[in-house]
Residue frames relative to the residue before (quaternion, step in Angstrom):
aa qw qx qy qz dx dy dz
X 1.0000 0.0000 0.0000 0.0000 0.00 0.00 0.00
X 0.3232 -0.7682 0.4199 0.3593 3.52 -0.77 1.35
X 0.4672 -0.5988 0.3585 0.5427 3.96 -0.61 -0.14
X 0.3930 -0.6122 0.6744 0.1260 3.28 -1.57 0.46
X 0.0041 0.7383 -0.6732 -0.0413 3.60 -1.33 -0.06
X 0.4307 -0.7292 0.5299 0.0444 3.68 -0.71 1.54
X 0.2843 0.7508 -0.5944 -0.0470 3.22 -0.48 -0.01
X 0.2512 -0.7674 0.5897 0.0131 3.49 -1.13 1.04
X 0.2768 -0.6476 0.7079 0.0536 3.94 -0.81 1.23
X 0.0287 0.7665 -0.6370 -0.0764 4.19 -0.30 0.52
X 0.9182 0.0009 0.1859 0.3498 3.82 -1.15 0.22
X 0.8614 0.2710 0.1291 0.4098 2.71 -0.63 -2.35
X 0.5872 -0.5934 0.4414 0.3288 3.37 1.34 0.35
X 0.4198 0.5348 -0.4822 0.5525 4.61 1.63 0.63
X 0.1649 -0.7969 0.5712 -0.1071 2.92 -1.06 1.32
X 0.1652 0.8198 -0.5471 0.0371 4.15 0.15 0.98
X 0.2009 -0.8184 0.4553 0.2872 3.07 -1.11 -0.11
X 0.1871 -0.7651 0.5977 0.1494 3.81 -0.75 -0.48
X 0.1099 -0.7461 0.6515 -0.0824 3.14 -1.08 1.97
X 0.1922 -0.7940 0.5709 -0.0827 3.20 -1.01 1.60
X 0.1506 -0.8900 0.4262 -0.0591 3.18 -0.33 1.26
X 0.6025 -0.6204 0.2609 0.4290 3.84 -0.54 -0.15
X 0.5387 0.2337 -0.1838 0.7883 3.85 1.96 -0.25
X 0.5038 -0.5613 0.5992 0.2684 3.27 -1.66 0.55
X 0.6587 -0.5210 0.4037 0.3627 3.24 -1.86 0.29
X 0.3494 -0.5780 0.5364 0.5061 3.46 -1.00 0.04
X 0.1419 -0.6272 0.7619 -0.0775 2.84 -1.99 0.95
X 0.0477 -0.9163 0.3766 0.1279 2.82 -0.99 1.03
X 0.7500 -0.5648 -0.0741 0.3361 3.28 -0.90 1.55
X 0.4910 0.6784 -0.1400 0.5283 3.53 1.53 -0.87
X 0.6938 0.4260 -0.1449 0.5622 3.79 1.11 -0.67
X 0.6785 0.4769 -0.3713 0.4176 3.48 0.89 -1.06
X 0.4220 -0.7911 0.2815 0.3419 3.86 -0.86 0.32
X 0.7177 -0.3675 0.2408 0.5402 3.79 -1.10 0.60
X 0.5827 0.6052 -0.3766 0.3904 3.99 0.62 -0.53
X 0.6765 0.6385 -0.1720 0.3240 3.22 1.07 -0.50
X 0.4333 0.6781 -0.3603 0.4718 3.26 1.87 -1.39
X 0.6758 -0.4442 0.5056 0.3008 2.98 -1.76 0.93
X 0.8559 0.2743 -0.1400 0.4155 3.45 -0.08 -1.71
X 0.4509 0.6213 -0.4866 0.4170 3.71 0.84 0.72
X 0.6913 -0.3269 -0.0010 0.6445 3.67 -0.40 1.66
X 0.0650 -0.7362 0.6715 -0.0537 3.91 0.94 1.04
X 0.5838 -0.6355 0.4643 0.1994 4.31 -1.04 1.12
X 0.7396 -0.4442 0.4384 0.2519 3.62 -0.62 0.67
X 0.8304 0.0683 0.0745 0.5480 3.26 -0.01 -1.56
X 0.2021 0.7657 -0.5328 0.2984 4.00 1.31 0.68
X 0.2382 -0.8495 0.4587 0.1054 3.59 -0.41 1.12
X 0.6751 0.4544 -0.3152 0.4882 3.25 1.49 -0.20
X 0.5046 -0.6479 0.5642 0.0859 3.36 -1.41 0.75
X 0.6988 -0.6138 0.3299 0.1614 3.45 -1.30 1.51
X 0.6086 0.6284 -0.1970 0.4426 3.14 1.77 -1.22
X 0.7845 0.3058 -0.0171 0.5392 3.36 0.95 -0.97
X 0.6749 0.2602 -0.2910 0.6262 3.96 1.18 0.05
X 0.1358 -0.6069 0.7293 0.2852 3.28 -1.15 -0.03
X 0.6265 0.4496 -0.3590 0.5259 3.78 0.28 -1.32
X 0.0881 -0.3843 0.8690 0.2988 3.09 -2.32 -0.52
X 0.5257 -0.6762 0.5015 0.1226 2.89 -1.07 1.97
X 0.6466 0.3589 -0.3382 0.5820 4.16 0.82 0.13
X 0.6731 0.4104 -0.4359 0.4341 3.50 0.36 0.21
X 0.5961 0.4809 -0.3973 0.5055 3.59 1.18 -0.98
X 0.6479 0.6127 -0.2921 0.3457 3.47 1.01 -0.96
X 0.7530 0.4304 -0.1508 0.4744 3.36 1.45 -0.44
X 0.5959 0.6833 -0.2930 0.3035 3.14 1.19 -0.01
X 0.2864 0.7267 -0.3834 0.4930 3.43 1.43 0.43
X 0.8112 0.1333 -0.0131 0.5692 3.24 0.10 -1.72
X 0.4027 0.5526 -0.5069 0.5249 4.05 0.43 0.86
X 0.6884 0.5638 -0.1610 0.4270 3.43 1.27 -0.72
X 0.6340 0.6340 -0.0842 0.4347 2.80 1.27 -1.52
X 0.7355 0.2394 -0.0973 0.6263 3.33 0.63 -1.74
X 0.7022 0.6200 -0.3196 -0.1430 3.85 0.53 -0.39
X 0.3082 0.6986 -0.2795 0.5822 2.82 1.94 1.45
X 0.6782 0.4921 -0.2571 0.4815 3.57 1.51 -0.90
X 0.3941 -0.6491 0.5409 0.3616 3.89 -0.95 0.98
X 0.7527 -0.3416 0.4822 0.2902 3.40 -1.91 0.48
X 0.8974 0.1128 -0.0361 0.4249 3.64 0.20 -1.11
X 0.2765 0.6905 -0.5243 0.4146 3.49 1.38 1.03
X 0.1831 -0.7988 0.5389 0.1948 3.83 -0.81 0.59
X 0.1034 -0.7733 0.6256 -0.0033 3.32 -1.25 0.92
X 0.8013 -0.3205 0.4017 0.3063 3.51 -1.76 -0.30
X 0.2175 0.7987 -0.5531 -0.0944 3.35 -0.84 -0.38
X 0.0085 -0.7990 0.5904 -0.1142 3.43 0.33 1.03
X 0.3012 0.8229 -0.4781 -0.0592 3.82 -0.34 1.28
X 0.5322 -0.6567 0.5013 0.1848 3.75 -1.03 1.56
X 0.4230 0.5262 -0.7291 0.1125 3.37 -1.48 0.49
X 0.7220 -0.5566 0.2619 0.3167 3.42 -1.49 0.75
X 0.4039 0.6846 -0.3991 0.4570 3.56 1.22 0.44
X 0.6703 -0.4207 0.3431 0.5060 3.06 0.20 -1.39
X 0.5861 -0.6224 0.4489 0.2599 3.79 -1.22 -0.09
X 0.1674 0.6899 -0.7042 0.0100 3.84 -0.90 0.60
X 0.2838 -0.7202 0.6162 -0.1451 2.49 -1.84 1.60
X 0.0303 -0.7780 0.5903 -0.2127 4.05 -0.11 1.38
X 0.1524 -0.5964 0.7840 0.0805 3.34 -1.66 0.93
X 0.0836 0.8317 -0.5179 0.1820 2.98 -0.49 1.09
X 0.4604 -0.6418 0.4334 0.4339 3.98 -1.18 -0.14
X 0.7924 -0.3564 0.3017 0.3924 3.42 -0.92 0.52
X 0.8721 0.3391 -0.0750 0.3447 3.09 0.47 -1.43
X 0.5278 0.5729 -0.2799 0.5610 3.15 1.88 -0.03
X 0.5715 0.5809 -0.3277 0.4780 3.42 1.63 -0.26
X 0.8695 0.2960 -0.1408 0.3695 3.31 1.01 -1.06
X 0.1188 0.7325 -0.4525 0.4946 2.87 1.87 1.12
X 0.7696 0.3692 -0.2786 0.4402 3.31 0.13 -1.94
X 0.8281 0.3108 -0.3091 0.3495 3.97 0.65 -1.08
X 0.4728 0.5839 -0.4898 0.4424 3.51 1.20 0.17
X 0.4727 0.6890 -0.2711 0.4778 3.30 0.97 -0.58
X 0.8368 0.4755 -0.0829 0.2583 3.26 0.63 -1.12
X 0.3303 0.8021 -0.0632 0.4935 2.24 2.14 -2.12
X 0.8602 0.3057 -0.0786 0.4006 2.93 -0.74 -1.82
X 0.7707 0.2364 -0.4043 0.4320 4.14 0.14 -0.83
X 0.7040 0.4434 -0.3833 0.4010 3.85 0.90 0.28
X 0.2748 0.7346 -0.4016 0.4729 3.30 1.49 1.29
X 0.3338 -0.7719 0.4864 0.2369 3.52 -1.04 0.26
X 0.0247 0.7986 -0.4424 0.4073 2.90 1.48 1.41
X 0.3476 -0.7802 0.4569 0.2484 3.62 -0.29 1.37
X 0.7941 0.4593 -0.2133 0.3362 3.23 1.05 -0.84
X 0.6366 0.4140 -0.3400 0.5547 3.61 1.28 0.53
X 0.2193 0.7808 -0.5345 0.2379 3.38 1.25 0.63
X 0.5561 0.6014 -0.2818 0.4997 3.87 1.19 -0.39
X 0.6589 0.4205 -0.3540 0.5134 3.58 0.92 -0.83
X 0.3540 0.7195 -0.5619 0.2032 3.90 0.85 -0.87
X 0.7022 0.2611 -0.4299 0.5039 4.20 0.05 -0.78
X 0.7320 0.4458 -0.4862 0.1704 3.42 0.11 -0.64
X 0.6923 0.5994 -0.2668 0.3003 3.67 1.11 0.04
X 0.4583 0.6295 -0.2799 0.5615 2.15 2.54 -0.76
X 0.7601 0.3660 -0.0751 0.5317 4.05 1.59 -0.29
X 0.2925 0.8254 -0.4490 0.1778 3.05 1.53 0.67
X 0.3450 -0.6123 0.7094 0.0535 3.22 -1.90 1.41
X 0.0162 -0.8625 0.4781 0.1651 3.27 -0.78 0.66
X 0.6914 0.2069 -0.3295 0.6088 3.46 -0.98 1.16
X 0.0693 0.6633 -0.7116 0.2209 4.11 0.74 0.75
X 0.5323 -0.4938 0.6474 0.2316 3.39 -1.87 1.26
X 0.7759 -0.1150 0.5207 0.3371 3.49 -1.77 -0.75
X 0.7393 0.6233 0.0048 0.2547 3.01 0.27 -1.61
X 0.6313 0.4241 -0.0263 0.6488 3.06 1.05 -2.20
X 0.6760 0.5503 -0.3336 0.3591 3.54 0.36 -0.91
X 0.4723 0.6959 -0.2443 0.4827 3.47 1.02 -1.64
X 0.8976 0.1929 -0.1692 0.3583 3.50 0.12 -1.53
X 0.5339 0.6462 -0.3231 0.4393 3.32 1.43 -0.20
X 0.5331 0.6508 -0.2234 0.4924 3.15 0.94 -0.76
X 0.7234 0.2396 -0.0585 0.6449 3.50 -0.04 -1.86
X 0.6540 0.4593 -0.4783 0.3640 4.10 0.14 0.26
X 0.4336 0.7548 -0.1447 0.4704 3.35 1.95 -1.05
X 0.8039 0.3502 -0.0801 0.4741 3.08 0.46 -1.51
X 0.6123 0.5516 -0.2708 0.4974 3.65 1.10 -0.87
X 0.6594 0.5752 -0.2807 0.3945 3.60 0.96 -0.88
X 0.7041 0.4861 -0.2121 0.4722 2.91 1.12 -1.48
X 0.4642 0.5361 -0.4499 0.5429 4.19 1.18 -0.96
X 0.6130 0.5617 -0.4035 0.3820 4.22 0.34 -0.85
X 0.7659 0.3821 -0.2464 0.4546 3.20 0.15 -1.78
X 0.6731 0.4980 -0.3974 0.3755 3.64 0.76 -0.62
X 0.3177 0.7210 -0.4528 0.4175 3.57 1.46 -0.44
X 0.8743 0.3604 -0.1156 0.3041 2.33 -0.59 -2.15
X 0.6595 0.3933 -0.4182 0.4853 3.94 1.08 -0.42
X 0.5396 -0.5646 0.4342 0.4489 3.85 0.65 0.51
X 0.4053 0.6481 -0.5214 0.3793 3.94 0.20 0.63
X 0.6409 -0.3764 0.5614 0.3638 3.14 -1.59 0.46
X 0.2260 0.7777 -0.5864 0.0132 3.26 -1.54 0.62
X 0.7088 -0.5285 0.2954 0.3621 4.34 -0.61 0.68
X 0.2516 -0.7271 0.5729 0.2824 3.50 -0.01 0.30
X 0.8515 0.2044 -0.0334 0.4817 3.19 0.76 -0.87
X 0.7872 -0.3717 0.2800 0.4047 3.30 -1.04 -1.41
X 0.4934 0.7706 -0.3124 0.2552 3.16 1.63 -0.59
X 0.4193 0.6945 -0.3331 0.4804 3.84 1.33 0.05
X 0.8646 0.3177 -0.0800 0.3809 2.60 0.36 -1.75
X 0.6300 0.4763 -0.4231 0.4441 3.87 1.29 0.01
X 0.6699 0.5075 -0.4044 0.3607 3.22 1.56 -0.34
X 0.4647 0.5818 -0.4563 0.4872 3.65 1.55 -0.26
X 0.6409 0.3651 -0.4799 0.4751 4.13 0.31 -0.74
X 0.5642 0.4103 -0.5055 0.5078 4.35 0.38 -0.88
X 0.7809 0.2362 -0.4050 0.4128 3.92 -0.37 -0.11
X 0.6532 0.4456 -0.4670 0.3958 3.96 0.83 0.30
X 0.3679 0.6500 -0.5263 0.4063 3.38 1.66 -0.27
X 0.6761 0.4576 -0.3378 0.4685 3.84 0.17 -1.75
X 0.6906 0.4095 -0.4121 0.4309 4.27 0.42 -0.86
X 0.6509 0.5330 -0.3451 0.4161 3.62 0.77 -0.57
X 0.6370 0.3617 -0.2621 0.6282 4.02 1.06 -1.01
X 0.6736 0.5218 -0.3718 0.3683 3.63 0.50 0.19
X 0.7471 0.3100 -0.2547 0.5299 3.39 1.42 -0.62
X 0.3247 0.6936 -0.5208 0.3773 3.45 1.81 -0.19
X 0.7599 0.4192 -0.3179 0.3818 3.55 0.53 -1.40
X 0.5283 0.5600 -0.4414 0.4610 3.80 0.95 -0.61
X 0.6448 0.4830 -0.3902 0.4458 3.87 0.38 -0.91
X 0.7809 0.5554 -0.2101 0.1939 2.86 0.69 -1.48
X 0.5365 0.4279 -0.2287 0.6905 3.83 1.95 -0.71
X 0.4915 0.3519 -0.6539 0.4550 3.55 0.54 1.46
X 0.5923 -0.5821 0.3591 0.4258 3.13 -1.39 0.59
X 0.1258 0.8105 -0.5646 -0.0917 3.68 -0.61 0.31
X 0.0323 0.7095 -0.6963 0.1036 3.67 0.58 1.72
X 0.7190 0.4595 -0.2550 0.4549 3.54 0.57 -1.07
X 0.8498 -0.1252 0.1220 0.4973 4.05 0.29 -0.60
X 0.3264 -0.7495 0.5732 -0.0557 2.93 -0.95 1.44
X 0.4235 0.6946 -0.4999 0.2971 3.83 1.36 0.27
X 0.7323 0.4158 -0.3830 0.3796 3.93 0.16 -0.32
X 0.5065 0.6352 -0.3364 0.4763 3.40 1.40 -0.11
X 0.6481 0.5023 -0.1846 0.5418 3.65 0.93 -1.89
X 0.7801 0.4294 -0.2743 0.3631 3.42 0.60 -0.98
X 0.7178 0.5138 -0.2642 0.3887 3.35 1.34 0.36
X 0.5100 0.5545 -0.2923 0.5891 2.52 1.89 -0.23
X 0.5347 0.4887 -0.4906 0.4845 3.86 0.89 -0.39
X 0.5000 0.5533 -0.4386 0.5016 4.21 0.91 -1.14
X 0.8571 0.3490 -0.3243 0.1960 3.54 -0.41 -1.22
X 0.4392 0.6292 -0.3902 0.5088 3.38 1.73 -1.23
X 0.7176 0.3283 -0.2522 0.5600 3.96 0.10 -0.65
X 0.6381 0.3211 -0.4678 0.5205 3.85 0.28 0.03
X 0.5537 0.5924 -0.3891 0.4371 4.08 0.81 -0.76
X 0.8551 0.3436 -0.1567 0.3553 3.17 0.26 -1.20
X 0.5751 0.5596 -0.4879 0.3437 3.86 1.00 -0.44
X 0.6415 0.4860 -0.4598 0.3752 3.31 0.17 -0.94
X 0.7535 0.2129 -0.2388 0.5743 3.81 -0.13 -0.62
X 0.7280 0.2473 -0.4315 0.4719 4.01 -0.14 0.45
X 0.4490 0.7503 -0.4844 0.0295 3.94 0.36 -0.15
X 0.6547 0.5219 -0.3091 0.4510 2.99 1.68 -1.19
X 0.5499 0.5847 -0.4581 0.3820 3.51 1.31 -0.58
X 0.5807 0.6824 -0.2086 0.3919 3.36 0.78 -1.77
X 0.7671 0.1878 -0.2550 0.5579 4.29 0.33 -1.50
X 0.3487 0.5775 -0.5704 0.4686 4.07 0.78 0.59
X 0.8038 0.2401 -0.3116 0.4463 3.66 0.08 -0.57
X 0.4716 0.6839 -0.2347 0.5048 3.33 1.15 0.46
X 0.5909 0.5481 -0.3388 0.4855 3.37 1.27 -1.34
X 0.4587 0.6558 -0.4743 0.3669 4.33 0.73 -0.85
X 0.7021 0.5828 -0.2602 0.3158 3.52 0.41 -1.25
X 0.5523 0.7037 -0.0264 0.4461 2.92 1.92 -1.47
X 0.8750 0.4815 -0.0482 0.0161 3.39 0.43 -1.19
X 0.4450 0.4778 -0.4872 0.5799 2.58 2.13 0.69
X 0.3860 0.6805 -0.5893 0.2014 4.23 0.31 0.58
X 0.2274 0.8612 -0.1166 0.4394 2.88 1.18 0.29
X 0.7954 0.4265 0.2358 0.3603 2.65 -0.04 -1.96
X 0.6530 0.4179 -0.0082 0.6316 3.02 1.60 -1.99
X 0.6071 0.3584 -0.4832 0.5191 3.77 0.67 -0.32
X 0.6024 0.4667 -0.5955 0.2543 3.99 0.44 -0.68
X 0.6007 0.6265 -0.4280 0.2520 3.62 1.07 -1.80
């Protein structure tokens, strides 16, 4: 994943940024907060073991931008101006619609076992992707990867049926760190919470709406056809 760098222009005229890279920063363990321990609201379906992790590799992975915002309300609007050697995208937007796009990130460039599937899409991150954009990234993601595995003689998905069962195990990673966010204090701001809950509503709902969801999708589609007669 190439690095990226956030930057955010709030209100009052405070300006921070956030540089996201392909390995987290070091941090060291003793510094990182108690939210973080593995076995703290540690996820249902969490495949790793207390004995051998201390961190949960997505929380340590999130603690940067928990910092950042963890003073800024949910529905305050800011900048978003994000850099990477491609090109630039620039949104006014609400807080929480920001930390959608970098929780989002955050989390599938973690060493979380259970977003190992999202890995290209961060390595291709769109920021602020609609519904829509997402939908196809995703199911394009997932199809690519069933290929390459083809072609390496592996098992691979005919279809889609992988991939709804990877979002039913990110639901359990998503209500698992909801509660980690949630036993910070959040008298003052309630954005890293809200913004996870916007992730999960969209992890809840693919698996049982996808086929509904790449139907409106199929339009784009419909002159291939057409092109195989030419």
């Amino acid at each position: 994943m190439a690095n990226l760098v956030y930057h955010f222009q709030f209100p009052d005229g405070n300006e921070e940024s956030l540089q996201v890279g392909a390995t987290a920063p070091d941090a060291e363990q003793e510094k990182l907060p108690a939210w973080t321990e593995l076995g703290f609201e540690q996820c249902g379906n969490c495949p790793l073991s207390t004995a051998d992790t201390a961190r949960c590799p997505m929380a340590v992975r999130l603690v940067p931008l928990v910092e950042l915002f963890g003073k800024v309300r949910s529905y305050d609007e800011v900048t978003a101006q994000v850099e990477s050697e491609a090109r630039t995208v620039t949104k006014r937007t609400s807080v929480q619609r920001v930390l959608r796009s970098l929780m989002g990130l955050l989390s599938a460039s973690s060493e979380c076992p259970h977003v190992d599937f999202l890995k290209p899409m961060a390595h291709f991150h769109l920021p602020f992707s609609s519904t829509e954009e997402t939908i196809y990234r995703v199911a394009s993601s997932y199809l690519l990867a069933q290929y390459f595995l083809r072609q390496q003689g592996q098992p691979a998905d005919p279809g889609l049926d992988g991939l709804k069962a990877h979002y039913r195990a990110l639901q359990q990673v998503n209500a698992g760190m909801a509660k980690r966010l949630a036993a910070i204090s959040v008298e003052e701001s309630d954005s890293s919470v809200n913004a996870l809950v916007l992730l999960d509503l969209f992890a809840q709902s693919l698996p049982d709406s996808i086929d509904a969801q790449l139907e409106e999708l199929q339009p784009a589609f419909q002159n291939l056809s057409k092109a195989g007669k030419g």
